[in-house]
C-alpha positions as CSV (number, residue, x, y, z in Angstrom):
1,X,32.6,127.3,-4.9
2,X,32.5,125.4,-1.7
3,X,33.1,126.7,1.8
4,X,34.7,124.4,4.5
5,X,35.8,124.8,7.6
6,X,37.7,122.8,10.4
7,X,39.1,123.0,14.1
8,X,42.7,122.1,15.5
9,X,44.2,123.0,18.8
10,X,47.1,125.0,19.5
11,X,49.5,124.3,22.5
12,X,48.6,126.9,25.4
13,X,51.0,129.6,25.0
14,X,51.9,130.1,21.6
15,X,48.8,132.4,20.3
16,X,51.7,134.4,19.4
17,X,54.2,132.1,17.8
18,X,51.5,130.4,15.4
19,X,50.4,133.7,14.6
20,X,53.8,135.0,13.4
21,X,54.5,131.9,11.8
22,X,51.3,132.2,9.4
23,X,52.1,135.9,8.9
24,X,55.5,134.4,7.1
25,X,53.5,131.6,5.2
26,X,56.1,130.2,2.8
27,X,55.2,131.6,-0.7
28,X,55.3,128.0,-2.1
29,X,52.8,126.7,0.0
30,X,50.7,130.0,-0.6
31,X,51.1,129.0,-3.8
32,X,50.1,125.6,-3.6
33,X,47.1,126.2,-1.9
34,X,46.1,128.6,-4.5
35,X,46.8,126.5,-7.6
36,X,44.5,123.9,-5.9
37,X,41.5,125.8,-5.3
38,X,42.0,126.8,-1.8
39,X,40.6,130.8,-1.5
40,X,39.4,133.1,1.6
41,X,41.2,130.9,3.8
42,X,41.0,132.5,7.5
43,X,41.9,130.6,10.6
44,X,40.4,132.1,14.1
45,X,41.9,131.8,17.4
46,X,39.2,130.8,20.9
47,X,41.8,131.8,23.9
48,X,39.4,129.8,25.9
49,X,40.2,126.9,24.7
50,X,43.2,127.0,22.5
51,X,40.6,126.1,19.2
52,X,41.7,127.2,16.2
53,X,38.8,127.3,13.7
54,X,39.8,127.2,10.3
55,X,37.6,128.6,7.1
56,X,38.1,128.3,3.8
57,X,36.7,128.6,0.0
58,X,37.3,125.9,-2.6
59,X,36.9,125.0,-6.1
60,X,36.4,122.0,-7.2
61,X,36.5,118.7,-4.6
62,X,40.3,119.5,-3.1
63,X,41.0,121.9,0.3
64,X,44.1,122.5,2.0
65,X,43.3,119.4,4.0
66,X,44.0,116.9,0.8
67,X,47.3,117.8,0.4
68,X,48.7,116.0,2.9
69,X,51.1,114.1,0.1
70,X,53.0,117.0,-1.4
71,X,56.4,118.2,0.7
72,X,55.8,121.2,1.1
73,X,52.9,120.3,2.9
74,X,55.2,117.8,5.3
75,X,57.4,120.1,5.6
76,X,55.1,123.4,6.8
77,X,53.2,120.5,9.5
78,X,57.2,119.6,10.4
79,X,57.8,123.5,10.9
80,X,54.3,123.9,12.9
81,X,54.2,120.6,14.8
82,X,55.8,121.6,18.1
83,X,53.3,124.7,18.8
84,X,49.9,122.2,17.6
85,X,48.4,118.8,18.6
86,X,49.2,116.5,15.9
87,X,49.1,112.9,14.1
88,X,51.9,110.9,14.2
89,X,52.8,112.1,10.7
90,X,52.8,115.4,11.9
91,X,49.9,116.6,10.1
92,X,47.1,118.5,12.5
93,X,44.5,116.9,14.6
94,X,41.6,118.6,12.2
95,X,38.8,117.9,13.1
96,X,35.5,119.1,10.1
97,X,32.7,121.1,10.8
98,X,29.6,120.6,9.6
99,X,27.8,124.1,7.9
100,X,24.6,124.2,9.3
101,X,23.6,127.6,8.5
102,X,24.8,130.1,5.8
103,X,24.1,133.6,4.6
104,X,25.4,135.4,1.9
């Protein structure tokens, strides 16, 4: 199992809105996520600087952030696009971390 992890920016002031939205995540993209491998997944807010720092397990070579092609995927970045910074296609700027240290 791999562990990734990535950053995105929220839009100051919505801590609260992007928070309630995840706490609704669509079952179908819950599901999704699952069926590709994508476990543990835990994203962590910095206030300081509106960061969002993203973790998450995977099997095999896919994360969340290769399935930018499926609609459900489109669709969840459509519903989240006005509270994040994003691309043009509405996906979020994600930006990957390199794991320099790990301990189990």
């Amino acid at each position: 199992m791999k562990r990734f992890a990535f950053k995105m920016k929220l839009m100051p002031g919505n801590k609260f809105e992007y928070a309630s939205r995840h706490g609704a995540i669509w079952p179908e993209l819950k599901a999704l996520l699952s069926k590709n491998g994508v476990s543990d997944y835990t994203i962590f807010f910095d206030e300081e600087t509106n960061t969002l720092f993203a973790f998450q397990k995977q099997e095999g070579e896919s994360s969340s952030q290769n399935l930018g092609h499926n609609p459900i995927v489109q669709d969840w970045w459509k519903y989240m696009a006005d509270i994040m910074e994003t691309n043009p296609d509405n996906s979020p700027i994600s930006i990957p971390l390199e794991e320099l240290f790990h301990m189990d």
